[in-house]
C-alpha positions in Angstrom: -0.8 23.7 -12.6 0.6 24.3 -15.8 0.6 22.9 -19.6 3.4 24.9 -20.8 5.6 25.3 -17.2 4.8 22.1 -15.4 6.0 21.3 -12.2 6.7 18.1 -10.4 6.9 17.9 -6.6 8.1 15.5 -4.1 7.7 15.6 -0.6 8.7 13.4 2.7 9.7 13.9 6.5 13.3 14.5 7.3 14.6 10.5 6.8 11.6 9.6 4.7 13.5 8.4 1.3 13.1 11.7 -0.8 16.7 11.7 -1.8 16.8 8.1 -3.4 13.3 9.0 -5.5 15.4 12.0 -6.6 17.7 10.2 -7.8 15.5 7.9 -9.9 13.5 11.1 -11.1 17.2 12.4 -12.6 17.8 8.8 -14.4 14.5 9.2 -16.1 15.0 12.8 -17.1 18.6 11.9 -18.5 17.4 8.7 -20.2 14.3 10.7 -21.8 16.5 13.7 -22.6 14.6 16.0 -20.4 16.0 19.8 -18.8 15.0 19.6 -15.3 15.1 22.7 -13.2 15.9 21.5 -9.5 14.5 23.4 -6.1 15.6 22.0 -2.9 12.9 22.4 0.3 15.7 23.3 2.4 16.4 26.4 0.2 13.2 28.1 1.8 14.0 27.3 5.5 13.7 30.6 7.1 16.9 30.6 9.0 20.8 29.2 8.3 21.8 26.8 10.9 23.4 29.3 13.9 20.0 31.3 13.6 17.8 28.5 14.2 19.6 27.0 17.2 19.2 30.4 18.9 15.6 30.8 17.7 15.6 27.4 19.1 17.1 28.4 22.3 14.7 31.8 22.5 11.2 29.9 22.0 12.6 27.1 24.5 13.0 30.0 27.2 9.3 31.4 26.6 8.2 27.4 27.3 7.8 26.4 23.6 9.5 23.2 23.3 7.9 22.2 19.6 9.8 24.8 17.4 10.8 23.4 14.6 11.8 23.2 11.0 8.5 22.0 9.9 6.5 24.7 10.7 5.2 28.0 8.5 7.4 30.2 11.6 10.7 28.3 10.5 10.1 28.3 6.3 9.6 30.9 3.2 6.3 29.3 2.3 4.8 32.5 0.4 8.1 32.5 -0.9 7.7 28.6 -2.3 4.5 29.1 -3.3 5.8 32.1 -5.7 7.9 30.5 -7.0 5.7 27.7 -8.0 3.7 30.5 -9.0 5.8 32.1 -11.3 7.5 29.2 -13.0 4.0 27.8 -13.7 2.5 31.0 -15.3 6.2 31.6 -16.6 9.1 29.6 -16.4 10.9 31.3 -14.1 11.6 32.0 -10.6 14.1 31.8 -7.9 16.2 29.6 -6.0 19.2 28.8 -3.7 21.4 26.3 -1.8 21.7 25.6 1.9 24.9 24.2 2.6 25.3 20.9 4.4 28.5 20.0 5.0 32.2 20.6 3.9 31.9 18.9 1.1 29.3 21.2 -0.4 30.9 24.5 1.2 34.1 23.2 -0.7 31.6 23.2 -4.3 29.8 26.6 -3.2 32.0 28.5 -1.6 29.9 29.3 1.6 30.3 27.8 5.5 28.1 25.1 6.2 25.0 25.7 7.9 24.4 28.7 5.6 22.6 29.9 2.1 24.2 30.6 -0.9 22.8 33.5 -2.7 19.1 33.5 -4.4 19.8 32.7 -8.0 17.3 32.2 -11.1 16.4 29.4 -12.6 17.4 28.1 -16.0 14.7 30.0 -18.2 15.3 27.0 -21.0 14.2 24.0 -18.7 11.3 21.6 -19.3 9.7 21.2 -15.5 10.9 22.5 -12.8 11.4 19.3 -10.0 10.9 20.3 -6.0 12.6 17.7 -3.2 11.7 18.4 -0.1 9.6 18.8 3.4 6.7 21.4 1.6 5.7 20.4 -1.8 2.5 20.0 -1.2 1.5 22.1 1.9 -1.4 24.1 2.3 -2.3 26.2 5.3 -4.1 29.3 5.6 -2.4 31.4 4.1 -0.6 29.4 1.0 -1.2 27.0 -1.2 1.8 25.0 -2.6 -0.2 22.0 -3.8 -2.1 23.4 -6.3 0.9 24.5 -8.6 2.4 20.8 -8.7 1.3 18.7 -11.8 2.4 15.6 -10.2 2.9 15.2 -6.6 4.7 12.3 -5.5 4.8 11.5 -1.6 7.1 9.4 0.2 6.0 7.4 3.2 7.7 5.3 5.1 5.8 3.4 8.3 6.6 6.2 11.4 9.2 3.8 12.8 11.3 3.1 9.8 11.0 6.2 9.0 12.4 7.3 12.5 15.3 4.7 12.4 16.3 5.9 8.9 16.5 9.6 10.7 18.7 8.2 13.2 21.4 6.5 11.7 21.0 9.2 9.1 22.0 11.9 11.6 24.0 9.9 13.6 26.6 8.8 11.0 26.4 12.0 9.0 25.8 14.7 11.0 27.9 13.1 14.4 24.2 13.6 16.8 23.6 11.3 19.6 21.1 8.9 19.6 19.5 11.0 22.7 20.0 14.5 20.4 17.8 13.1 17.8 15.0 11.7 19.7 14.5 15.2 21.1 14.2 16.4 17.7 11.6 13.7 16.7 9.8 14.7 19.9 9.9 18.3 19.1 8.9 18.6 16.1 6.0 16.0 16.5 3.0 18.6 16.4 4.2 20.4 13.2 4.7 17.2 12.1 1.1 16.1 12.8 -0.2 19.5 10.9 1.8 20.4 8.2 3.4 17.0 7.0 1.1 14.4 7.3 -1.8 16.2 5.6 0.4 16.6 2.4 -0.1 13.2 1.8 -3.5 13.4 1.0 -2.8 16.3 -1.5 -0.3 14.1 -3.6 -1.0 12.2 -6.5 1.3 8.8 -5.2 2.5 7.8 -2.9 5.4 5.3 -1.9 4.7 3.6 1.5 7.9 1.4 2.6 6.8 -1.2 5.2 9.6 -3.1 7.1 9.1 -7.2 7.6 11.2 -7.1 10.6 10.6 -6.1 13.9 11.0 -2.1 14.3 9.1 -1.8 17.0 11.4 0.4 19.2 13.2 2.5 16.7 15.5 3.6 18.8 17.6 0.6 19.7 17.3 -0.7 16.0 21.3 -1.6 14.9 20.3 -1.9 11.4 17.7 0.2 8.7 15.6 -3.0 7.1 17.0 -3.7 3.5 14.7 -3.5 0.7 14.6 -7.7 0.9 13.4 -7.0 4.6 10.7 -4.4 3.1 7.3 -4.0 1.0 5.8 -0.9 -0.7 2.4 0.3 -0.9 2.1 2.4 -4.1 -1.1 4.0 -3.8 -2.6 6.0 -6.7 -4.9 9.2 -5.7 -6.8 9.1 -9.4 -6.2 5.3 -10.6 -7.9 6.3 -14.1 -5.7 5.5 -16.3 -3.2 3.2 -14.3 -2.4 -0.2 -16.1 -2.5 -2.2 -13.4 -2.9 -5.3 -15.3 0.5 -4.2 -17.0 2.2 -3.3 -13.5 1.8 -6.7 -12.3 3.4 -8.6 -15.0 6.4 -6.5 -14.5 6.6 -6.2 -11.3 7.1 -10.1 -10.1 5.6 -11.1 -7.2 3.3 -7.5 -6.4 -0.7 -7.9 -5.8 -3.3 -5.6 -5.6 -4.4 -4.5 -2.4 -7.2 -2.1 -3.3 -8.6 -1.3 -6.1 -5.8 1.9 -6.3 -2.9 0.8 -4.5 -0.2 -1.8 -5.5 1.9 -3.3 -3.2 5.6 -5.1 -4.7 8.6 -6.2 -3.1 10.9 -3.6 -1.5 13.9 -4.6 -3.8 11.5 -3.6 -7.0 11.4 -0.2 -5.7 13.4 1.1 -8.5 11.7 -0.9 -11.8 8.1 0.1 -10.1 8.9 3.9 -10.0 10.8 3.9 -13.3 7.4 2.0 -15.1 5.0 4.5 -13.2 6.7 7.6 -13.2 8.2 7.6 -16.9 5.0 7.7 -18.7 3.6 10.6 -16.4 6.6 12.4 -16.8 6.7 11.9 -20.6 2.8 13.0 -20.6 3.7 16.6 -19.0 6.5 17.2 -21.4 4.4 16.2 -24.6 1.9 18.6 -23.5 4.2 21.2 -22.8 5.8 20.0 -26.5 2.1 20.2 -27.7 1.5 24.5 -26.5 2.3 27.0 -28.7 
């Protein structure tokens, strides 16, 4: 953690909902005039797409059928943790891009499935922002989580969150339904150890809860709506949280304990941009505030 380098993390599974919280993170640093420098989790993935399947294939052969992109084997995590390291002692640090699709190998100039070069970040930035699977691991060797100034986790229930991985991967990435079960089913146990146990490292956390039946994911036609959907916002520290204020905002949400809120799914977006702009705006007049 950092005064004068400080650095905000979020973390979710693969389909979790990381992606739209990014997106409201960037409105908030654009409205508040504030130089984000961006890391992307898959940028410390170990291996580029051809590499992993044959890893893949090589661990499956020796009767390991749970090897997977969640796991310290398959990830740079001494690398992510320097690089937390070093932006928060000095603004720096190092970066790249793994490329998705066509689309992006179009803007970078690489084949997808594969990394563009390691590249430095902007030395003039404000807070460095992290998206991805590892922003607040810990395991016995690193320690991500305790560089992050604010760690935000997002948590869908396990079923939505497996039906938003499906049609996900299905409509953009062309797997079978069949093709992405296995890879919920493989990658459960490094699932179990090194995602879930990030959520009890972050500071809040954003809990979607379906109102419709999802009880077997894998037939679901449809990913519930936001008007099908509650949150659970659930504060690690609430000192400090107006709650009193939250609720005459935020019409229609109720307290649930005495640190978690829970609001309509379509409010998603008002609730994070009255939460999160204030913390935000506390990091970066205490940065303001260091000579």
């Amino acid at each position: 953690m950092s005064r004068k380098h400080p650095i905000i993390s979020i973390t979710g599974s693969s389909g979790a909902g990381t992606t739209s919280v990014k997106k409201t993170f960037e409105q908030i640093f654009r409205r508040e005039n504030v130089n984000a420098a961006f890391i992307e989790g898959d940028a410390f993935h170990r291996y580029n797409r051809i590499d992993m399947r044959n890893r893949m294939a090589e661990e499956a052969e020796r009767g390991n059928r749970h090897f997977s992109h969640f796991s310290p084997e398959t990830n740079l995590f001494e690398e992510l943790e320097q690089t937390f390291r070093d932006y928060a002692e000095k603004g720096t640090g190092r970066t790249r891009h793994y490329v998705h699709d066509d689309e992006e190998a179009a803007l970078h100039g690489v084949p997808p499935g594969n990394f563009t070069g390691w590249r430095d970040l902007d030395p003039q930035s404000d807070l460095l922002f992290y998206e991805g699977l590892h922003g607040a691991v810990i395991t016995d060797k690193v320690n991500v989580a305790q560089h992050a100034d604010l760690k935000i986790g997002v948590v869908p229930v396990i079923n939505l969150e497996w039906i938003q991985k499906l049609h996900r991967d299905r409509a953009a990435r062309g797997y079978s339904t069949e093709a992405v079960t296995d890879t919920i089913l493989r990658r459960m146990p490094d699932y179990v150890h090194y995602i879930v146990p990030q959520f009890a490292e972050t500071d809040i956390n954003f809990q979607r809860v379906p109102t419709v039946d999802t009880s077997n994911p894998f037939i679901a036609r449809w990913i519930p709506t936001a008007d099908e959907s509650m949150v659970v916002i659930r504060f690690k520290n609430p000192r400090g949280i107006d709650f009193a204020y939250l609720l005459s905002m935020i019409q229609g949400s109720f307290m649930s304990r005495a640190n978690s809120i829970v609001i309509h799914g379509a409010k998603l977006d008002l609730a994070m941009q009255l939460i999160l702009t204030p913390l935000i705006m506390q990091l970066i007049d205490r940065k303001r505030g260091v000579k």
